[in-house]
Short mmCIF file of the C-alpha atoms (twelve columns), coordinates in Angstrom:
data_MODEL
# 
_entry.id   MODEL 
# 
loop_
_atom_site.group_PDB 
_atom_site.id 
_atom_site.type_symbol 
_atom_site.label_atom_id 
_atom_site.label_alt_id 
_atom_site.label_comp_id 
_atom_site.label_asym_id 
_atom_site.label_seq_id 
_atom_site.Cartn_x 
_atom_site.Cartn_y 
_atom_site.Cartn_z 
_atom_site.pdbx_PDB_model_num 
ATOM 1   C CA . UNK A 1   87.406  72.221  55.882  1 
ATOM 2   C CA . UNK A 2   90.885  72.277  57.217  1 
ATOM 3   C CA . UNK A 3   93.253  68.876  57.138  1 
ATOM 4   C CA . UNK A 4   94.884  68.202  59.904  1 
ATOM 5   C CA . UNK A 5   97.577  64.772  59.598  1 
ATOM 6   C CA . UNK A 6   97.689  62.596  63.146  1 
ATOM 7   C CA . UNK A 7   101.318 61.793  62.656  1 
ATOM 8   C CA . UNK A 8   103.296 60.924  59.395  1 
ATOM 9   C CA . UNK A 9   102.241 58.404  56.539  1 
ATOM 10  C CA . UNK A 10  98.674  58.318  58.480  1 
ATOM 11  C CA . UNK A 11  95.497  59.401  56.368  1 
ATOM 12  C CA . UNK A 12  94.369  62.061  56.859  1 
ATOM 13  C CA . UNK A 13  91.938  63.135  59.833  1 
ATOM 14  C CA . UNK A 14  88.932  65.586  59.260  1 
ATOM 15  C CA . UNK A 15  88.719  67.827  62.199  1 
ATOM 16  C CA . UNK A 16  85.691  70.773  61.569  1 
ATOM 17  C CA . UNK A 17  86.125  74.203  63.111  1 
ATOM 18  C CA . UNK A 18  83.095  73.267  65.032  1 
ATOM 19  C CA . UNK A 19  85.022  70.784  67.220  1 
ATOM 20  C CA . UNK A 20  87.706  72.681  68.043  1 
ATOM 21  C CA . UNK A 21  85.740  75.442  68.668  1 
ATOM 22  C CA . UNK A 22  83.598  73.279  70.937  1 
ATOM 23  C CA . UNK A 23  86.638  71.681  72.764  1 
ATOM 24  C CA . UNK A 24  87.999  75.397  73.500  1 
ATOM 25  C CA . UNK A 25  84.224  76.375  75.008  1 
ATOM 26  C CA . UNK A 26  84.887  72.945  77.379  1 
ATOM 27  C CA . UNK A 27  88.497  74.028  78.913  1 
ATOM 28  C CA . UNK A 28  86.928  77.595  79.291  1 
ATOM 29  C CA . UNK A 29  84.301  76.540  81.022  1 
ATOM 30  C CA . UNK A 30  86.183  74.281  83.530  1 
ATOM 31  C CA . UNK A 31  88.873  77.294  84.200  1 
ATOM 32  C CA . UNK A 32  85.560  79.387  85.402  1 
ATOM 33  C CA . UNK A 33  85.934  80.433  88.911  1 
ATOM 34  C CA . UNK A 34  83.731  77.900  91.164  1 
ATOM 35  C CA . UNK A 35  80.336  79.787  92.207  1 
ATOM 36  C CA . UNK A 36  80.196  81.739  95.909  1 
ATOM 37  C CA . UNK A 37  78.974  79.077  98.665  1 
ATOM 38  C CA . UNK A 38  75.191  79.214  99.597  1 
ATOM 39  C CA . UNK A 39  74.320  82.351  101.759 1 
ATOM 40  C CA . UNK A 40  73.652  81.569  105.464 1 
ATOM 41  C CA . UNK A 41  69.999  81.147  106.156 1 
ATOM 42  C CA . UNK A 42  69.646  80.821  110.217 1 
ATOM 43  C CA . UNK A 43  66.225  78.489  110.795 1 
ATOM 44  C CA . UNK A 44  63.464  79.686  112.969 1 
ATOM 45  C CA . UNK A 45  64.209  78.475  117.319 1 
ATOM 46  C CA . UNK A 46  68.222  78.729  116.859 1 
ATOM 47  C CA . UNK A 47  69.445  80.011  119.842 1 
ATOM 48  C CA . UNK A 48  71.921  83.266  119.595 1 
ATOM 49  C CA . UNK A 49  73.917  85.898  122.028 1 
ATOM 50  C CA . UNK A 50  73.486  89.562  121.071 1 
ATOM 51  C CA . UNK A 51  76.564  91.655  122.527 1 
ATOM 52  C CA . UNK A 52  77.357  95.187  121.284 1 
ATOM 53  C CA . UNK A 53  79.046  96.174  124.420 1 
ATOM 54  C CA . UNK A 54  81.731  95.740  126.434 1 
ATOM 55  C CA . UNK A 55  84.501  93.026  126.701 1 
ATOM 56  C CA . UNK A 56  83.058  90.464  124.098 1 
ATOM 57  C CA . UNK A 57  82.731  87.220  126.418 1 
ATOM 58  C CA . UNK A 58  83.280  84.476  123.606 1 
ATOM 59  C CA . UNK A 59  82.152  81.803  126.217 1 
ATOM 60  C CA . UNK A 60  78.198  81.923  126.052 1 
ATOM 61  C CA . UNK A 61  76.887  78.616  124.758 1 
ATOM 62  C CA . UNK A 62  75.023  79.930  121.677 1 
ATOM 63  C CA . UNK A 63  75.666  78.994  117.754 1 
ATOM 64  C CA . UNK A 64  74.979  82.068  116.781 1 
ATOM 65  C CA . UNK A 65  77.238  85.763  118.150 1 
ATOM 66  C CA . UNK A 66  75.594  88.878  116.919 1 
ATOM 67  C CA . UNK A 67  78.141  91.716  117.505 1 
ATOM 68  C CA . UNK A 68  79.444  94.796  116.723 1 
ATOM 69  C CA . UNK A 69  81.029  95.120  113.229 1 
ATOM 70  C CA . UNK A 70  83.394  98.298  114.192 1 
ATOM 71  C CA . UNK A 71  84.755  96.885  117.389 1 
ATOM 72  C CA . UNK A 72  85.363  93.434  116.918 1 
ATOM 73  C CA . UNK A 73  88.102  92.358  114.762 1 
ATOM 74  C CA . UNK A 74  88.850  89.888  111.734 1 
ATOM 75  C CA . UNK A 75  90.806  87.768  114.783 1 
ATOM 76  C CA . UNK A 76  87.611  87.694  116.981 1 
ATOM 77  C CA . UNK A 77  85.132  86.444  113.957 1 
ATOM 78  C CA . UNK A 78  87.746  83.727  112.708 1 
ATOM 79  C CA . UNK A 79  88.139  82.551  116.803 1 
ATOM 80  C CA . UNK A 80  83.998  82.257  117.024 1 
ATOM 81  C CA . UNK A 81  84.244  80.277  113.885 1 
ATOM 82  C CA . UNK A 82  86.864  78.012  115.102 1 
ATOM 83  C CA . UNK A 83  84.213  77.542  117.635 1 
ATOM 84  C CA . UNK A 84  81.331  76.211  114.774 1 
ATOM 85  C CA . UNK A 85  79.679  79.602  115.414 1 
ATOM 86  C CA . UNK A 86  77.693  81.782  113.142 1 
ATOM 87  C CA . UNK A 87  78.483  85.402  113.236 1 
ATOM 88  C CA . UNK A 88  76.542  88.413  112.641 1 
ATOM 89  C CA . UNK A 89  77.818  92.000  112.025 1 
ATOM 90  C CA . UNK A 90  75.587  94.521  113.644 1 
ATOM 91  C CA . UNK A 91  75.703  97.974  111.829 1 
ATOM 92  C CA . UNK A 92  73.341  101.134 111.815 1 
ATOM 93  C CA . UNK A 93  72.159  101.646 108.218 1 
ATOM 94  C CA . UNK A 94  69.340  104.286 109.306 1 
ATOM 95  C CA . UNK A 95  71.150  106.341 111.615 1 
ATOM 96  C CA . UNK A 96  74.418  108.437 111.995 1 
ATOM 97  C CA . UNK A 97  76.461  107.838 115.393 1 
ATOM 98  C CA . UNK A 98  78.985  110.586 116.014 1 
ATOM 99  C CA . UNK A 99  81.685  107.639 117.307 1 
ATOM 100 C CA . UNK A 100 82.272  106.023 114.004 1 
ATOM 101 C CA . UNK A 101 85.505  106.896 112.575 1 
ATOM 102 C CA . UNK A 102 83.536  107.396 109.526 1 
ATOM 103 C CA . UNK A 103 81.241  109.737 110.739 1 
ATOM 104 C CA . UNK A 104 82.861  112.894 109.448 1 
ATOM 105 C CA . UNK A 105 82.300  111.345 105.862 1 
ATOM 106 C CA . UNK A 106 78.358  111.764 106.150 1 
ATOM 107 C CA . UNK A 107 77.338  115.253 105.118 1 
ATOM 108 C CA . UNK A 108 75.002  117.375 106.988 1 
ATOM 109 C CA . UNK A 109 72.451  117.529 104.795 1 
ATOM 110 C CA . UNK A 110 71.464  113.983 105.504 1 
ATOM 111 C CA . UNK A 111 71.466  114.049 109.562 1 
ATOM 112 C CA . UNK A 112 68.251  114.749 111.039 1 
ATOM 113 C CA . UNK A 113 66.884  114.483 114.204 1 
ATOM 114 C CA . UNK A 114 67.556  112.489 117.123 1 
ATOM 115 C CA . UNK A 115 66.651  109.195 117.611 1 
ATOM 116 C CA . UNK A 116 66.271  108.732 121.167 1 
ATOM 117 C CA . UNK A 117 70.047  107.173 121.913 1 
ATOM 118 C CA . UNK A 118 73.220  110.048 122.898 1 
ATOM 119 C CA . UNK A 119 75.072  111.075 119.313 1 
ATOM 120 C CA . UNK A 120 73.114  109.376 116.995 1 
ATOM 121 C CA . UNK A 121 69.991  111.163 114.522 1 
ATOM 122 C CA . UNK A 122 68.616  109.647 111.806 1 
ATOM 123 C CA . UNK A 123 69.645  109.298 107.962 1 
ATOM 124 C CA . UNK A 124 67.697  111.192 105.582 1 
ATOM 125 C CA . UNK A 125 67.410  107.272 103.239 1 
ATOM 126 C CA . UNK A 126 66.334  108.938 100.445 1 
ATOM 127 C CA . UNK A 127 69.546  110.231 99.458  1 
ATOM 128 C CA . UNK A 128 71.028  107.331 98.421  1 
ATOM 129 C CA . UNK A 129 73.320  108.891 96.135  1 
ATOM 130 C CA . UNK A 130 75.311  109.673 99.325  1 
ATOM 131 C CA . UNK A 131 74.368  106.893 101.465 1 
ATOM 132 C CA . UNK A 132 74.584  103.754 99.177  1 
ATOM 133 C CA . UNK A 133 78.532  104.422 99.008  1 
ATOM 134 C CA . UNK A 134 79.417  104.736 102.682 1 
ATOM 135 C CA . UNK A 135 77.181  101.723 103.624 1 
ATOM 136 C CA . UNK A 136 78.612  99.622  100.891 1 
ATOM 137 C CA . UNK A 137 81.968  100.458 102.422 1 
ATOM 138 C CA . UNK A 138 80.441  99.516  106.160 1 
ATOM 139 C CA . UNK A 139 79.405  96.192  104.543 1 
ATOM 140 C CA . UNK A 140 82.905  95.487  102.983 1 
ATOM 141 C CA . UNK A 141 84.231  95.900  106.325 1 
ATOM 142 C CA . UNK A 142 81.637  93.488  107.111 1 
ATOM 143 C CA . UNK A 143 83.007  91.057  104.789 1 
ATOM 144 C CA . UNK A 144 86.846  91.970  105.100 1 
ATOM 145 C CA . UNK A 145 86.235  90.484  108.922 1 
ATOM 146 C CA . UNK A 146 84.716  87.120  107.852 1 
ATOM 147 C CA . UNK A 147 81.061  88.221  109.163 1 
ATOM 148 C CA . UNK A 148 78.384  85.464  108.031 1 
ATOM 149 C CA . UNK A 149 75.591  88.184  108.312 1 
ATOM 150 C CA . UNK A 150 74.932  92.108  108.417 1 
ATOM 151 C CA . UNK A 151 72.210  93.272  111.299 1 
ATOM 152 C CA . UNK A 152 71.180  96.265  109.785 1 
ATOM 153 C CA . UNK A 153 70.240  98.697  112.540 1 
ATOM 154 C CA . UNK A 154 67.207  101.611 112.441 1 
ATOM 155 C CA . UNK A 155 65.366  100.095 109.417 1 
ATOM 156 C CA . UNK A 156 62.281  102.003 110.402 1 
ATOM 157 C CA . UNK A 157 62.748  105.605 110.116 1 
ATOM 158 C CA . UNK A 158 60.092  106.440 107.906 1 
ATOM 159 C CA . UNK A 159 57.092  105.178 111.150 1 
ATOM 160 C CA . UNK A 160 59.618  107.991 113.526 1 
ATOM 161 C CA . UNK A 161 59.725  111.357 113.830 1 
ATOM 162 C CA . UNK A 162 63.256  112.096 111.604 1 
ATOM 163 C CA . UNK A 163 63.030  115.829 110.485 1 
ATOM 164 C CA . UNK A 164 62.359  113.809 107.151 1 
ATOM 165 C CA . UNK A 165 59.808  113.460 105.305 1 
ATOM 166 C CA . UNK A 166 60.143  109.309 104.639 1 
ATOM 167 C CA . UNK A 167 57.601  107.320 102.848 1 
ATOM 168 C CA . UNK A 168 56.750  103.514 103.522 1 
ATOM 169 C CA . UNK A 169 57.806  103.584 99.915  1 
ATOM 170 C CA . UNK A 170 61.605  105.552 101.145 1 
ATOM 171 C CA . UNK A 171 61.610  102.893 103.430 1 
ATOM 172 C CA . UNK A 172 61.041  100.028 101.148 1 
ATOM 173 C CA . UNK A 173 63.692  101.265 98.843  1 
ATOM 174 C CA . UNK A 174 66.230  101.546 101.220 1 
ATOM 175 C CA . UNK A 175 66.000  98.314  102.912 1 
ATOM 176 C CA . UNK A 176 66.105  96.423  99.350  1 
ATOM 177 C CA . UNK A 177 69.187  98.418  99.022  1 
ATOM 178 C CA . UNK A 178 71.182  97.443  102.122 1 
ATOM 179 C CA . UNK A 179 69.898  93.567  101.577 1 
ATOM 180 C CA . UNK A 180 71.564  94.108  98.261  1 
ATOM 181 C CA . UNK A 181 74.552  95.460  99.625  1 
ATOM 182 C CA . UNK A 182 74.917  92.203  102.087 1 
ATOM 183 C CA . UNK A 183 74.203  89.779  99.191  1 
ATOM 184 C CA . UNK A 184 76.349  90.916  96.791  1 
ATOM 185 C CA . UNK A 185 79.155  89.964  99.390  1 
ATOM 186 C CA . UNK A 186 77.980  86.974  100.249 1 
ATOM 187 C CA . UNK A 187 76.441  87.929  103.283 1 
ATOM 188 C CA . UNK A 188 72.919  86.807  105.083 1 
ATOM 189 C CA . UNK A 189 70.401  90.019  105.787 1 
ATOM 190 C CA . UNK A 190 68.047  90.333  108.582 1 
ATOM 191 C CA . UNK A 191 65.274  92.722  108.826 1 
ATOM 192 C CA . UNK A 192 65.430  94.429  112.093 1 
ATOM 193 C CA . UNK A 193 62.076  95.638  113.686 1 
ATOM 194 C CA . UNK A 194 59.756  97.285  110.729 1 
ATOM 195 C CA . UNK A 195 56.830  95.066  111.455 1 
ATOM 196 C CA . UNK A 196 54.579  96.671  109.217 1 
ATOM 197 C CA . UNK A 197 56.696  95.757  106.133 1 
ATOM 198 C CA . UNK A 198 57.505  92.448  106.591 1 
ATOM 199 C CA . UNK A 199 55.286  91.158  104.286 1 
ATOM 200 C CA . UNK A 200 56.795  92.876  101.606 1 
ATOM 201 C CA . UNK A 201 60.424  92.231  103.050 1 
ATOM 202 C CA . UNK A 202 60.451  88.642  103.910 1 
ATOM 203 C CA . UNK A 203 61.348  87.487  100.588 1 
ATOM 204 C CA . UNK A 204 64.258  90.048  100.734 1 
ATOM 205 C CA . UNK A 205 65.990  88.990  104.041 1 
ATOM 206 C CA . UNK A 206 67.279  85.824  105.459 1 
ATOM 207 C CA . UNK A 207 66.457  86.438  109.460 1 
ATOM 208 C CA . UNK A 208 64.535  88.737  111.506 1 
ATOM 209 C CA . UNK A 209 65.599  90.747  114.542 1 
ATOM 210 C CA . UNK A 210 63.117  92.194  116.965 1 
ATOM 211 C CA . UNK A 211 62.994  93.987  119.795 1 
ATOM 212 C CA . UNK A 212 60.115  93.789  122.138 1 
ATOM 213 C CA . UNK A 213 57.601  92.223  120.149 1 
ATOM 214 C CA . UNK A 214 55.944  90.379  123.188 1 
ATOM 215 C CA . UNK A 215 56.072  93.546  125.080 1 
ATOM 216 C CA . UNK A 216 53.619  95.436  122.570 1 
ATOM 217 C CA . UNK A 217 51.512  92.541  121.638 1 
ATOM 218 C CA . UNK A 218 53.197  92.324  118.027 1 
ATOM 219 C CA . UNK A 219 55.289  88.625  117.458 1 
ATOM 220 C CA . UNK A 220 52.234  87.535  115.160 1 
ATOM 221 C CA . UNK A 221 53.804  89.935  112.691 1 
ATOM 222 C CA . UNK A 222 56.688  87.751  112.615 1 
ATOM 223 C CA . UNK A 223 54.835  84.425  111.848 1 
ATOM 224 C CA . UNK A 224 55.947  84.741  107.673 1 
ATOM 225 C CA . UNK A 225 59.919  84.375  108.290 1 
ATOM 226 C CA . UNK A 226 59.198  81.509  110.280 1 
ATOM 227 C CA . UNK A 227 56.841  80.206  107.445 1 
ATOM 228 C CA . UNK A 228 59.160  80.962  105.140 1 
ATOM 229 C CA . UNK A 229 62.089  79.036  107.130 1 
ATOM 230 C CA . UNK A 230 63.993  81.800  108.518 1 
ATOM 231 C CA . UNK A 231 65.093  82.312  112.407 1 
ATOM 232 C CA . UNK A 232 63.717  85.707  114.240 1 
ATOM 233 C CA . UNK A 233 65.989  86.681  117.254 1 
ATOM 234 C CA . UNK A 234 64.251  88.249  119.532 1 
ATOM 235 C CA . UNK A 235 64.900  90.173  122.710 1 
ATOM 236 C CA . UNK A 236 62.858  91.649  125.250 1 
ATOM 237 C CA . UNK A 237 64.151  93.843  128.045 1 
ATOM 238 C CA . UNK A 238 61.103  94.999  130.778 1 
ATOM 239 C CA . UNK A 239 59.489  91.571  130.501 1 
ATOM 240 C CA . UNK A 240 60.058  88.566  132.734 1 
ATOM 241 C CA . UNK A 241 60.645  85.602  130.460 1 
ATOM 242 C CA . UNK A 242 57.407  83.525  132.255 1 
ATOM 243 C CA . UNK A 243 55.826  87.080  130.412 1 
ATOM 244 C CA . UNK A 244 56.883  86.014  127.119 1 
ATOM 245 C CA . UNK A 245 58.827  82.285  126.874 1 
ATOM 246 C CA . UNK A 246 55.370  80.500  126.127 1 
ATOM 247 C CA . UNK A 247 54.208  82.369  123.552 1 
ATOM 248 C CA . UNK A 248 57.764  82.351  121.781 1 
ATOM 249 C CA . UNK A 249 58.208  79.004  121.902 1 
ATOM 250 C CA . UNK A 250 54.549  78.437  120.145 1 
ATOM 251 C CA . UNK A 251 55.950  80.740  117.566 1 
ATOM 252 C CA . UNK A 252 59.191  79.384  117.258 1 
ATOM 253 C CA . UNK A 253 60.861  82.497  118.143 1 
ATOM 254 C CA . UNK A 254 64.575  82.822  119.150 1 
ATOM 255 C CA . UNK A 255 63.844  84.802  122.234 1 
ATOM 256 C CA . UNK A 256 66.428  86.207  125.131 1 
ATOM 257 C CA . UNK A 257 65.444  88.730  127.726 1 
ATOM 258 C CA . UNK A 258 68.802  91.665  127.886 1 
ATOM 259 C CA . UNK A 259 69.218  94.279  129.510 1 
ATOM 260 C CA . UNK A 260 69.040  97.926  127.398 1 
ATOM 261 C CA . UNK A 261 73.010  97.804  127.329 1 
ATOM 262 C CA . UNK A 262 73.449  94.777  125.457 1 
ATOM 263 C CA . UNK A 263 76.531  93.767  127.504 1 
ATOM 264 C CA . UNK A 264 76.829  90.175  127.890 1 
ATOM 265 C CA . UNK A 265 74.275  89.497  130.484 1 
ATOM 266 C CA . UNK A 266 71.101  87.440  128.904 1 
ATOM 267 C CA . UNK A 267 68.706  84.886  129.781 1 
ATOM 268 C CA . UNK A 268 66.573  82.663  127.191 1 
ATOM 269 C CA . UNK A 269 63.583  80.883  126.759 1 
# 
């Protein structure tokens, strides 16, 4: 044992290894960096705007902006949140767009074919030793701007015709990934379209986003994020909303009808 005196002509005072050992864990632990805040989890009816072009029109009376992550800035995020709203960074995950000014940093070899929309084709996702990188750096961007949330765009490749040949499994795999990729930064997730998956998915992503679910007879394959808590935004575009308003508000769906554009034109339920 080691003697240690409290000041001079005083006994002696036993102090055992173990103590000091124990008062050094103490001041360690309460110099630990505090834990990240909770991850935003949107609940199922809140109402949202969903812009990806043109002049963003901060305005709109909605709690929740989901926007562009390229073209809006860190300034434009911190002014919506100024405003108590909830912000969403809308990327493509699945598919390459020739505008990006990363674009020249995806190789060849994982472009396929077109996916229906000028200067974009679809990501081969099972090359992940290329893609994890450059979406990890999207996401940081993400982050960097003060985004609450990533909108992961074209999670559904392996149901289209890509010039790949994607698995459910592929598909799976990737969209683990890219929720990964949010949470790691602190970010909510939301599933976009991939109906058939959600089952497997839900527990993986904070939100849904759909697009014309009422249009194809399919928003009772979004019923488990509401079950579970979480929001699905919705949007319809050929639909009149007395097509498709009832129905979402029995499900508790966040629905708008926009026009194919996504300006800033919407109308909701």
């Amino acid at each position: 044992m080691r003697y240690v005196a409290a000041h001079p002509g005083a006994l002696p005072v036993r102090r055992p290894i173990l103590l000091v050992a124990l008062l050094l864990l103490l001041a360690g632990c309460a110099s630990d960096p505090e834990p990240p805040e909770e991850i935003w989890q949107p609940r199922p009816g809140t109402d949202w705007q969903w812009q990806l072009r043109g002049r963003l029109d901060t305005s709109v009376d909605a709690p929740v902006y989901d926007i562009d992550g390229f073209d809006n800035s860190e300034a434009t995020v911190a002014a919506l949140h100024d405003e108590d709203r909830k912000v969403i960074c809308y990327l493509s995950t699945g598919a390459w767009e020739d505008w990006r000014p990363d674009a020249e940093k995806f190789p060849e070899s994982v472009l396929g074919k077109g996916n229906g929309w000028e200067g974009e084709r679809w990501l081969d996702i099972r090359r992940t030793d290329v893609l994890q990188p450059l979406m990890a750096a999207r996401v940081d961007m993400c982050r960097d701007k003060g985004f609450d949330a990533v909108e992961p765009d074209n999670m559904d490749g392996y149901e289209n015709a890509t010039g790949f040949p994607l698995t459910a499994a592929d598909q799976l795999r990737y969209n683990r990934l890219i929720a990964g990729l949010a949470h790691e930064r602190g970010m909510a997730v939301g599933l976009k379209n991939d109906l058939d998956q959600i089952p497997e998915l839900v527990g993986d992503f904070d939100f849904a986003v759909n697009e014309q679910c009422a249009q194809y007879g399919e928003c009772e394959a979004l019923t488990p994020f509401v079950k579970a808590g979480k929001a699905v935004f919705h949007a319809e575009y050929e639909l009149p909303t007395d097509r498709f308003c009832a129905e979402s508000r029995r499900l508790k769906l966040s629905s708008l009808l926009k026009k194919y554009e996504l300006g800033v034109w919407r109308r909701t339920c």
